[in-house]
BATI-667851 format. One record per residue (C-alpha): residue in three letters; x, y, z; residue number from 1. Coordinates in steps of 0.001 Angstrom, whole numbers. Example, Ala and Ser with C-alpha at 12.3 -4.5 7.8 and 13.67 -1.06 7.14 Angstrom:
<site rest="ALA" x="12300" y="-4500" z="7800" nr="1"/>
<site rest="SER" x="13670" y="-1060" z="7140" nr="2"/>
This chain:
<site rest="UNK" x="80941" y="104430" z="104264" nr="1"/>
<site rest="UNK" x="81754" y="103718" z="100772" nr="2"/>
<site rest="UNK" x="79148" y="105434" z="98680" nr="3"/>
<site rest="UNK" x="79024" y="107077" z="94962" nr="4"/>
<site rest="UNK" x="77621" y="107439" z="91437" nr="5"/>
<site rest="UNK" x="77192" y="103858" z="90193" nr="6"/>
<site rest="UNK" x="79741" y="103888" z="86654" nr="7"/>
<site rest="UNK" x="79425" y="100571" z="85761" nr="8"/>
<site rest="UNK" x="77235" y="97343" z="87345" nr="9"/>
<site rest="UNK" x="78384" y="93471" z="85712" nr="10"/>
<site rest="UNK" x="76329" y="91348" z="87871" nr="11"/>
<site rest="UNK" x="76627" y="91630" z="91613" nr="12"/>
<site rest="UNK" x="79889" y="93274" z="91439" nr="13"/>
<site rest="UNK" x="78989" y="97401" z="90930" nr="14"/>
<site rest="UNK" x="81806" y="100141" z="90352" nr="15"/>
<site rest="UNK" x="81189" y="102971" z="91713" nr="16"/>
<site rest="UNK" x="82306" y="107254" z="91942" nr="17"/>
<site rest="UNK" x="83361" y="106954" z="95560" nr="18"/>
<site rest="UNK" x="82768" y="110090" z="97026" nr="19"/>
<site rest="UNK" x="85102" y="109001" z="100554" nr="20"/>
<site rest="UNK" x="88024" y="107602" z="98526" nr="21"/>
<site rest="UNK" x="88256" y="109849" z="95773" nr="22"/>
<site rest="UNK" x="88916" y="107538" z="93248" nr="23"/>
<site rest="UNK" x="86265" y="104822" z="91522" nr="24"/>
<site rest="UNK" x="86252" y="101075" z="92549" nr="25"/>
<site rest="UNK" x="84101" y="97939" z="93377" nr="26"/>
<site rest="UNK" x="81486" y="97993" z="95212" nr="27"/>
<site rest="UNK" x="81683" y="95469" z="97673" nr="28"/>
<site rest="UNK" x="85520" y="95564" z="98307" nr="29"/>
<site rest="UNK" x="87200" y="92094" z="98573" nr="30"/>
<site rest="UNK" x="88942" y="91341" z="101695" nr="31"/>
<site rest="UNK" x="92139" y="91254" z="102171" nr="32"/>
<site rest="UNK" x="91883" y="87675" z="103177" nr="33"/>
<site rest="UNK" x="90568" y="86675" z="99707" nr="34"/>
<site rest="UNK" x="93011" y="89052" z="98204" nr="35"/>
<site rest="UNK" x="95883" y="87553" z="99638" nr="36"/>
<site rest="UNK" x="95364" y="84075" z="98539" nr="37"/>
<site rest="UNK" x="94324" y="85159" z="94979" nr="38"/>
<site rest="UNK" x="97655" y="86717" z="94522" nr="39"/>
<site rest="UNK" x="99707" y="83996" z="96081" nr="40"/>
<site rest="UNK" x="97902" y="80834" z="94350" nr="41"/>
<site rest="UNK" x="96000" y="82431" z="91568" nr="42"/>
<site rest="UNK" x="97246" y="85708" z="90009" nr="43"/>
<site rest="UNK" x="100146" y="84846" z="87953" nr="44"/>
<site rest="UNK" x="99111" y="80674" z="87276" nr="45"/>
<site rest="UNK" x="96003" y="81394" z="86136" nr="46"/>
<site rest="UNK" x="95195" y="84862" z="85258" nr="47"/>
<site rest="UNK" x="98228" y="86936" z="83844" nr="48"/>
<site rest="UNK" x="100670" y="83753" z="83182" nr="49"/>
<site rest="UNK" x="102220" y="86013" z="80611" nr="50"/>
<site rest="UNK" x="103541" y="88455" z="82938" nr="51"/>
<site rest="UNK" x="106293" y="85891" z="84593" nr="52"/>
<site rest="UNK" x="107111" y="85091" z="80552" nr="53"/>
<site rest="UNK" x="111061" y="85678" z="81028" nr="54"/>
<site rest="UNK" x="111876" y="84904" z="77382" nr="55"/>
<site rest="UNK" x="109209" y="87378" z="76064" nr="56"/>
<site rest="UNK" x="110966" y="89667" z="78325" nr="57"/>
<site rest="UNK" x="114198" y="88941" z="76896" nr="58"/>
<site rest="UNK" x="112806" y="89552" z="73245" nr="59"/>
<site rest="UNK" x="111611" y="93117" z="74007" nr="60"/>
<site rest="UNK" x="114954" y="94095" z="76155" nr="61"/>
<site rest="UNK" x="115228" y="96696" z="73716" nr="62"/>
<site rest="UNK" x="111828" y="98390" z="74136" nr="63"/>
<site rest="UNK" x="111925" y="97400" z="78198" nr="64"/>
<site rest="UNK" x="114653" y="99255" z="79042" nr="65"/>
<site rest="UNK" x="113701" y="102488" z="77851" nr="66"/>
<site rest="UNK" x="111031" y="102601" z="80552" nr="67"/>
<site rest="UNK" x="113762" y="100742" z="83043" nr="68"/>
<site rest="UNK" x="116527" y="104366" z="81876" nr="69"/>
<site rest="UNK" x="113609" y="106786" z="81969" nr="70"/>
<site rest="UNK" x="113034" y="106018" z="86102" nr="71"/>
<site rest="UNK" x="116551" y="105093" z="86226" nr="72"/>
<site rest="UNK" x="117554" y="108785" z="84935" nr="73"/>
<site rest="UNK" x="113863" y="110918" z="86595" nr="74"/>
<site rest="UNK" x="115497" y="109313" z="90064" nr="75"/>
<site rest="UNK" x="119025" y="109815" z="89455" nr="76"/>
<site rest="UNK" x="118745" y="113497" z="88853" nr="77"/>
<site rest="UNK" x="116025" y="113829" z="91900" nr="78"/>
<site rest="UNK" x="118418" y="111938" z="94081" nr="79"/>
<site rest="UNK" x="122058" y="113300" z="93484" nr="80"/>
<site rest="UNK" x="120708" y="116627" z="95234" nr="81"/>
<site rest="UNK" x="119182" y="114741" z="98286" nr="82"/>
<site rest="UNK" x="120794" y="111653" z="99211" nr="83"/>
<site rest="UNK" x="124380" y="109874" z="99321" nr="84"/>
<site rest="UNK" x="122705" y="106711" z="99022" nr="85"/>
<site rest="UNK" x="120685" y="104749" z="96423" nr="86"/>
<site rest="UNK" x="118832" y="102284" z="98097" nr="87"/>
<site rest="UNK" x="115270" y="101219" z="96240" nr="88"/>
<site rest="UNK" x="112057" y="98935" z="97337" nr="89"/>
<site rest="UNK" x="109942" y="97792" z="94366" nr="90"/>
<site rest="UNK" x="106703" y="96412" z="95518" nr="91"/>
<site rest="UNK" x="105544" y="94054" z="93633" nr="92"/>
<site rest="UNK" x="108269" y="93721" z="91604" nr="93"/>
<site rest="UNK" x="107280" y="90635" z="89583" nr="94"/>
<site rest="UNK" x="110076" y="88835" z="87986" nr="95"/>
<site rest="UNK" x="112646" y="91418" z="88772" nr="96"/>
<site rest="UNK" x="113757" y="92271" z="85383" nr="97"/>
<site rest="UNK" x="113384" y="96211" z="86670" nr="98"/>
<site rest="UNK" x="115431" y="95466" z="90065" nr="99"/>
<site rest="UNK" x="118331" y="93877" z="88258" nr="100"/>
<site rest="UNK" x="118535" y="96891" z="85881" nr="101"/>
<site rest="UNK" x="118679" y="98861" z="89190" nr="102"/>
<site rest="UNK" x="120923" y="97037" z="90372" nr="103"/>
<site rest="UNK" x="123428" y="96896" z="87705" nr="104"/>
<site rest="UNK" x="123040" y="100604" z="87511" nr="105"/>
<site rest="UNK" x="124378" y="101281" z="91215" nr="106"/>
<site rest="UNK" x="121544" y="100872" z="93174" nr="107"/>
<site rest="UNK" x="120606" y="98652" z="96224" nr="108"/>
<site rest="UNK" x="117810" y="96541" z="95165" nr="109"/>
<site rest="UNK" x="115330" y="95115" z="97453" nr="110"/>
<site rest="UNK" x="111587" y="93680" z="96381" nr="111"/>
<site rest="UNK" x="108748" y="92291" z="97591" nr="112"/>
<site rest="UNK" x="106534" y="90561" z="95618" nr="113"/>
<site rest="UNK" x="103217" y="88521" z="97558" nr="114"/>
<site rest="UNK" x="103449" y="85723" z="94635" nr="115"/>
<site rest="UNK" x="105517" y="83099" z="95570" nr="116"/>
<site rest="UNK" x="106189" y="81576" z="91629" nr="117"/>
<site rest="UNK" x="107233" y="85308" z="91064" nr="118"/>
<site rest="UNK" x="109375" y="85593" z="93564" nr="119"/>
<site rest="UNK" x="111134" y="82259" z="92682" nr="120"/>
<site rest="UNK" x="112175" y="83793" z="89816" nr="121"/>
<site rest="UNK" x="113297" y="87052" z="90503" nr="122"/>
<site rest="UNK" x="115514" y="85466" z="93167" nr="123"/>
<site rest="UNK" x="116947" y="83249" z="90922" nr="124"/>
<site rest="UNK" x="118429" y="86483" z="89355" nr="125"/>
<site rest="UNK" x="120266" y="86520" z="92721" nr="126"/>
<site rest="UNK" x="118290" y="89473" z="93560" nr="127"/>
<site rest="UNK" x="117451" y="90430" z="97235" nr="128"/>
<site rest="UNK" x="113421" y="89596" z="96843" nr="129"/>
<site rest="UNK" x="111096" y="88720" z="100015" nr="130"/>
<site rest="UNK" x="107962" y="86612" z="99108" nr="131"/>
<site rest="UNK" x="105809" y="89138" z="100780" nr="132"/>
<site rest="UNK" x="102894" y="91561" z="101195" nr="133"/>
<site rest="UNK" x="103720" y="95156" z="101801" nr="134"/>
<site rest="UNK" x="101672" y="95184" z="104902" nr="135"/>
<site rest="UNK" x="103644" y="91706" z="105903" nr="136"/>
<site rest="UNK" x="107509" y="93322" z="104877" nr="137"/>
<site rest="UNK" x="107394" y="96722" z="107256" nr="138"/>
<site rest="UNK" x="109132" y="96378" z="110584" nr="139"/>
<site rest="UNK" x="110843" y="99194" z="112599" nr="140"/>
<site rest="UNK" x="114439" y="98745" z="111009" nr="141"/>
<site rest="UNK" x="112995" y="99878" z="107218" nr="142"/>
<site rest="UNK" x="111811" y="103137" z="108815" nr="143"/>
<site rest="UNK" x="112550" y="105989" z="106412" nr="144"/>
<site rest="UNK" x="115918" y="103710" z="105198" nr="145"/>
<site rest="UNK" x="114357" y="103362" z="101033" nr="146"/>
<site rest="UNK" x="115332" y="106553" z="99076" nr="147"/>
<site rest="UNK" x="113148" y="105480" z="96079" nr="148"/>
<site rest="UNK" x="110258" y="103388" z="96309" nr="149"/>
<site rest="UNK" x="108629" y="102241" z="92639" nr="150"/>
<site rest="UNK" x="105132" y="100905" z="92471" nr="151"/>
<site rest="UNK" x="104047" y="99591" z="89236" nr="152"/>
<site rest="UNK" x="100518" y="98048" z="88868" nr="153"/>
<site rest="UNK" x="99806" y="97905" z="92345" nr="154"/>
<site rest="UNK" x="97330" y="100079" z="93539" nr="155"/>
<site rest="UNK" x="94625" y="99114" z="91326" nr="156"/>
<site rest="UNK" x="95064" y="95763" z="93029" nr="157"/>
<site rest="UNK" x="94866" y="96445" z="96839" nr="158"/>
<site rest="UNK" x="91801" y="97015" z="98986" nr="159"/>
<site rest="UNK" x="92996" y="100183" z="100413" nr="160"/>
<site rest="UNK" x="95463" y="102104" z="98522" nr="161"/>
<site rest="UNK" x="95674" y="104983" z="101286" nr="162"/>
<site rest="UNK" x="96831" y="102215" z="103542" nr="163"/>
<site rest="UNK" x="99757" y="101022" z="101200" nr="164"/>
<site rest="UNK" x="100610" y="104775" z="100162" nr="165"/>
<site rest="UNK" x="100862" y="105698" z="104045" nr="166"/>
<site rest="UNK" x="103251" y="102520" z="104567" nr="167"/>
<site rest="UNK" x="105634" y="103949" z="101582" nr="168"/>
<site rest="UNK" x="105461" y="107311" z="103869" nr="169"/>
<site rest="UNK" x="106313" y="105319" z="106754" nr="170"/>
<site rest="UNK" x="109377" y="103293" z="104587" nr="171"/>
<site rest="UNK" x="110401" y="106261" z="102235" nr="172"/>
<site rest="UNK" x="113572" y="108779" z="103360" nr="173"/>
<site rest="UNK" x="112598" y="112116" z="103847" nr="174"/>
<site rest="UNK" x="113607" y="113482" z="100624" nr="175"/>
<site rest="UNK" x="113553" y="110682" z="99262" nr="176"/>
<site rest="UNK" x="110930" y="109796" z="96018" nr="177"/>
<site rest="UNK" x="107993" y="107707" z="94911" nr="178"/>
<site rest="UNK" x="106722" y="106648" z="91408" nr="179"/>
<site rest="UNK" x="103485" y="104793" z="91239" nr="180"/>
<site rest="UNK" x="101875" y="103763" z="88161" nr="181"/>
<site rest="UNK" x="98640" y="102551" z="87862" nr="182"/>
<site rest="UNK" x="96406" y="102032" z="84382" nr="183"/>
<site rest="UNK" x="94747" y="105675" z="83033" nr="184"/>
<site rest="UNK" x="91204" y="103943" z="83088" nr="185"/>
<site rest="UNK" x="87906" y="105739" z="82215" nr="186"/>
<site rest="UNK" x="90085" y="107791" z="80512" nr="187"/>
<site rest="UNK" x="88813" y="110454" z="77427" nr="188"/>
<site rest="UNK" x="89718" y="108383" z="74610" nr="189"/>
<site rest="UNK" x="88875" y="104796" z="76030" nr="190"/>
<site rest="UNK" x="85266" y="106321" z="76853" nr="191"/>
<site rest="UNK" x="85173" y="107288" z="73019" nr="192"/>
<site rest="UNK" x="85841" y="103852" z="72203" nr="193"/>
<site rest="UNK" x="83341" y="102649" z="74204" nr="194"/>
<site rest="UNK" x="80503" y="105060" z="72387" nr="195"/>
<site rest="UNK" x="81586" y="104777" z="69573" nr="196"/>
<site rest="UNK" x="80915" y="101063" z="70471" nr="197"/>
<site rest="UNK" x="84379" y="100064" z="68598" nr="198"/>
<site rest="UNK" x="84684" y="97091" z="70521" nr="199"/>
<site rest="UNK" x="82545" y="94928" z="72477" nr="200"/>
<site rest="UNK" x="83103" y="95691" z="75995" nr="201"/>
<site rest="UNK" x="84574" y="98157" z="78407" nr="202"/>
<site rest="UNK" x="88142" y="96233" z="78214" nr="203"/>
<site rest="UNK" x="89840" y="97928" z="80735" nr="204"/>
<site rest="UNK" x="87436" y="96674" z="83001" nr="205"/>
<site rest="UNK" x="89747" y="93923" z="84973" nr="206"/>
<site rest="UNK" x="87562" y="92320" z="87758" nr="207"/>
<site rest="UNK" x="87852" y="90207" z="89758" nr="208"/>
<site rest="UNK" x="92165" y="91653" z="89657" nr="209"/>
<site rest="UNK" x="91299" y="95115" z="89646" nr="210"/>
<site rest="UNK" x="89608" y="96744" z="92453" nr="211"/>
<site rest="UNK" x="90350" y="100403" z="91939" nr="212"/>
<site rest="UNK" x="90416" y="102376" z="88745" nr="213"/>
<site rest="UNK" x="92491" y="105666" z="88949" nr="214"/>
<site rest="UNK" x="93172" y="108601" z="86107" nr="215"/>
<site rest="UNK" x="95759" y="111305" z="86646" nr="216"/>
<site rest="UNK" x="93291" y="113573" z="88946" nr="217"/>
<site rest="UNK" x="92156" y="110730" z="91353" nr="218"/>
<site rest="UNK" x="95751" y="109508" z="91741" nr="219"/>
<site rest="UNK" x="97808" y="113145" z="92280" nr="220"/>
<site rest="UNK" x="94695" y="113789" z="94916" nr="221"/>
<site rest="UNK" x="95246" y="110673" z="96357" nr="222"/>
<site rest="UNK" x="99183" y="111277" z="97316" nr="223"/>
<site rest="UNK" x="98444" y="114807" z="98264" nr="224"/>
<site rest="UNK" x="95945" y="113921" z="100268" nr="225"/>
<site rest="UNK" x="98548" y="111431" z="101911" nr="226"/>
<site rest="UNK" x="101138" y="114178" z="102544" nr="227"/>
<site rest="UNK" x="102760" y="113795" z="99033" nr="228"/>
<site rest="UNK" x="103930" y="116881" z="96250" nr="229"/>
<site rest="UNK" x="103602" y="116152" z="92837" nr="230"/>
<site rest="UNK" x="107057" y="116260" z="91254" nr="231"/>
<site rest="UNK" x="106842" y="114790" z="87635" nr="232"/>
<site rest="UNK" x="103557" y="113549" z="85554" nr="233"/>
<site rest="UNK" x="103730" y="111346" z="82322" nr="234"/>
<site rest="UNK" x="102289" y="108059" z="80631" nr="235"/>
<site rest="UNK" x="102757" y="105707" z="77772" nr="236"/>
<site rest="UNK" x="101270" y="105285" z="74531" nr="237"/>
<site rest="UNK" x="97508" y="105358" z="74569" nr="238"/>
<site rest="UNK" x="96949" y="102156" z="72409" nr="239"/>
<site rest="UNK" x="92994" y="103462" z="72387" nr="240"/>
<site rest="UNK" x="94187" y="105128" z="69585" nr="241"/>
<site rest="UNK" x="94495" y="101712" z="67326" nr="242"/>
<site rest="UNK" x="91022" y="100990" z="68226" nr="243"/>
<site rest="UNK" x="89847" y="104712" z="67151" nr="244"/>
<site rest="UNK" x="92098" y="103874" z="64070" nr="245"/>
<site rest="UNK" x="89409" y="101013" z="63439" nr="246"/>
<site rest="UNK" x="92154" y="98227" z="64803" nr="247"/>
<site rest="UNK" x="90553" y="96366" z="67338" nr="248"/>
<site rest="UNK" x="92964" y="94807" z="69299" nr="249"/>
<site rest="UNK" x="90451" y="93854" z="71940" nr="250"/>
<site rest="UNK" x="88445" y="91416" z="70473" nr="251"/>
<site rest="UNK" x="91215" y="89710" z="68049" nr="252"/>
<site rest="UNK" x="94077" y="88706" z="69790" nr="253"/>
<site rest="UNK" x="96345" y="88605" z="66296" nr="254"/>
<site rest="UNK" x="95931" y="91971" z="66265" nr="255"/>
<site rest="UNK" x="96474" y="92782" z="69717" nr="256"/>
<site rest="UNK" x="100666" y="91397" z="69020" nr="257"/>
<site rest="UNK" x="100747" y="93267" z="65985" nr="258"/>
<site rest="UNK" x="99470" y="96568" z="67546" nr="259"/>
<site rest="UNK" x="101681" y="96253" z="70449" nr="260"/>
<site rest="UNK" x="105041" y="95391" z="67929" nr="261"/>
<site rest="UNK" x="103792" y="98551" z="66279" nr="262"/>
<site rest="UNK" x="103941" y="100634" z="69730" nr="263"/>
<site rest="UNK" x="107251" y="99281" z="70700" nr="264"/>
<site rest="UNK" x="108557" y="100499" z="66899" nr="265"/>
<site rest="UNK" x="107607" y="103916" z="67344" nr="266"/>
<site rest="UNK" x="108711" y="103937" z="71394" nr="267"/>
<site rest="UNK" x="111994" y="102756" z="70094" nr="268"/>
<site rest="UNK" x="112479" y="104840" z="66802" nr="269"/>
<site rest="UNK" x="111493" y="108310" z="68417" nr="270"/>
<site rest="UNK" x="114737" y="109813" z="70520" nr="271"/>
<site rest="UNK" x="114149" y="109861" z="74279" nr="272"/>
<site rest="UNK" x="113961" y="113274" z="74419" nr="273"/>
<site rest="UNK" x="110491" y="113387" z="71660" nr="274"/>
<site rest="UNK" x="109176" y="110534" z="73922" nr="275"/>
<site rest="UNK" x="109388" y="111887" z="77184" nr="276"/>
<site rest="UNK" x="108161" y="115568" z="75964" nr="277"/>
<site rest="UNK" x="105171" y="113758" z="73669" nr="278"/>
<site rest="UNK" x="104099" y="111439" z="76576" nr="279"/>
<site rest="UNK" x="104751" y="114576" z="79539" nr="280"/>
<site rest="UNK" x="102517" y="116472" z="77483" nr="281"/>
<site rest="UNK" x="99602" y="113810" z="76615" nr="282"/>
<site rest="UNK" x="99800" y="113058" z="80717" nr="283"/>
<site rest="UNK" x="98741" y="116972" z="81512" nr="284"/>
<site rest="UNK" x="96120" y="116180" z="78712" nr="285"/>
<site rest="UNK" x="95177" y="112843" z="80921" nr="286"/>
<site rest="UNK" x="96225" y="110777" z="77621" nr="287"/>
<site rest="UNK" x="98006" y="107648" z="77927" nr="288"/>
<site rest="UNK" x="97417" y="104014" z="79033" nr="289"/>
<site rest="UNK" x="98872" y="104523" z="82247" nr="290"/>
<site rest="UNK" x="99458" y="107232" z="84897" nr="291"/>
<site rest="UNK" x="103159" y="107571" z="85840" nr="292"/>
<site rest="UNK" x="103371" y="110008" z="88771" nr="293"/>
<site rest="UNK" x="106856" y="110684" z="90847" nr="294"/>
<site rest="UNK" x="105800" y="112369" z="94198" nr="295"/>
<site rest="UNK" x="108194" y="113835" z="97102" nr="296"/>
<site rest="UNK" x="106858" y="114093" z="100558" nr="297"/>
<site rest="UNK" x="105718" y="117611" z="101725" nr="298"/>
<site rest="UNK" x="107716" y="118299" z="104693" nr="299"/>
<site rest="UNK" x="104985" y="120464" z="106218" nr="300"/>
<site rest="UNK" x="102439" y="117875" z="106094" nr="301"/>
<site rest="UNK" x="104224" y="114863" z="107801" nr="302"/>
């Protein structure tokens, strides 16, 4: 039974400590009935219609592909020791702009993504995309075939995140490797924000679209507790820090471009070597807008 410390209670809808999972989410959990149609009908018309916006994409190419080289270069050097082949399942993947980098970097690039306006577009790419659910894709032929399986912004979204971590088990080689990123919520410097009352809500609060809310020590539990080692931790930049700088991004929108042009300068000035150390180091501080973790199964546990 899904019980815990109530953190935060909007309405009906309470989010709670959960002391079974591990990790904090709402209390009641949608079903995966309701979840399903939101993400196929709902998620990217009507909520986060900015997330399929190809020509924004285009515009930040620049800033986007650092991310796209940093996973592109963690994997390559995991994966030259273990494997002779590069094959890669991103879940979720969205419009695909991360697959085609794959792609055009020597990999075999296969996504799933439930939306089907999403997926419409990434296959227009000519990319290799099923208009699936993870729980719809897996079938006896995938079994340990993917040698790197990428999950970004997924498991905050997913009723049972143990569920989809043990399918990657199930999909993943055996030395092969995982990254899943999820949002850094609750984190030190958001709850500063919040009493320091710099803005006028808890903004990382995303309901209905969010259903789980990790940190670094929820989500490294979470894999181990699935069978997984921890093999690299980092993040982004913690834009919390405009807000403690008096910016608030959250409640004007003009400033919420200019802050994020800002980010993108400094991500893009700084060498990739300063980056990766600064934001490796602010991750074992639990800094950063996002948890990044790369995880390897334990071959003792499987």
């Amino acid at each position: 039974m899904h019980k815990g410390k109530i953190v935060v209670k909007d309405g009906k809808t309470e989010i709670i400590d959960c002391e079974l999972c591990g990790f904090k989410h709402l209390q009641p959990i949608p079903s995966k009935e309701e979840i399903k149609k939101y993400y196929e009908k709902q998620y990217y018309q009507d909520t986060k219609p900015n997330l399929l916006d190809y020509e924004k994409e285009i515009r930040e190419t620049q800033w986007s592909n650092l991310w796209y080289k940093d996973k592109l270069d963690i994997v390559n050097n995991y994966i030259k020791y273990h494997s002779e082949t590069k094959r890669l399942l991103d879940v979720g993947c969205g419009n695909g702009l991360f697959l085609r980098f794959m792609s055009e970097n020597g990999w075999e690039a296969n996504g799933i993504e439930p939306s089907f306006t999403a997926s419409e577009i990434a296959n227009s790419l000519n990319l290799n995309v099923k208009n699936k659910t993870l729980e719809d894709f897996i079938e006896d032929k995938w079994y340990r075939y993917f040698d790197f399986i990428n999950l970004k912004c997924v498991l905050e979204h997913v009723p049972n995140p143990t569920e989809i971590i043990n399918i990657c088990k199930y999909l993943l080689k055996e030395e092969g490797i995982i990254c899943i990123e999820v949002p850094n919520d609750f984190n030190i410097l958001q709850l500063e924000t919040h009493r320091l009352k710099l803005c006028k809500s808890r903004y990382w609060l995303a309901i209905p679209d969010h259903i789980n809310y990790f940190d670094f020590s929820s989500l490294s539990q979470l894999l181990k507790k699935c069978g997984f080692d921890i093999h690299l931790q980092t993040t982004d930049f913690p834009m919390e820090l405009f807000l403690l700088m008096e910016d608030n991004y959250v409640d004007n929108k003009e400033k919420g471009s200019k802050c994020h042009k800002r980010r993108m300068s400094f991500e893009v000035n700084i060498s990739d070597e300063i980056r990766r150390d600064l934001y490796n180091s602010m991750a074992q501080l639990g800094i950063g807008r996002t948890c990044v973790i790369y995880a390897t199964l334990n071959p003792h546990k499987q």
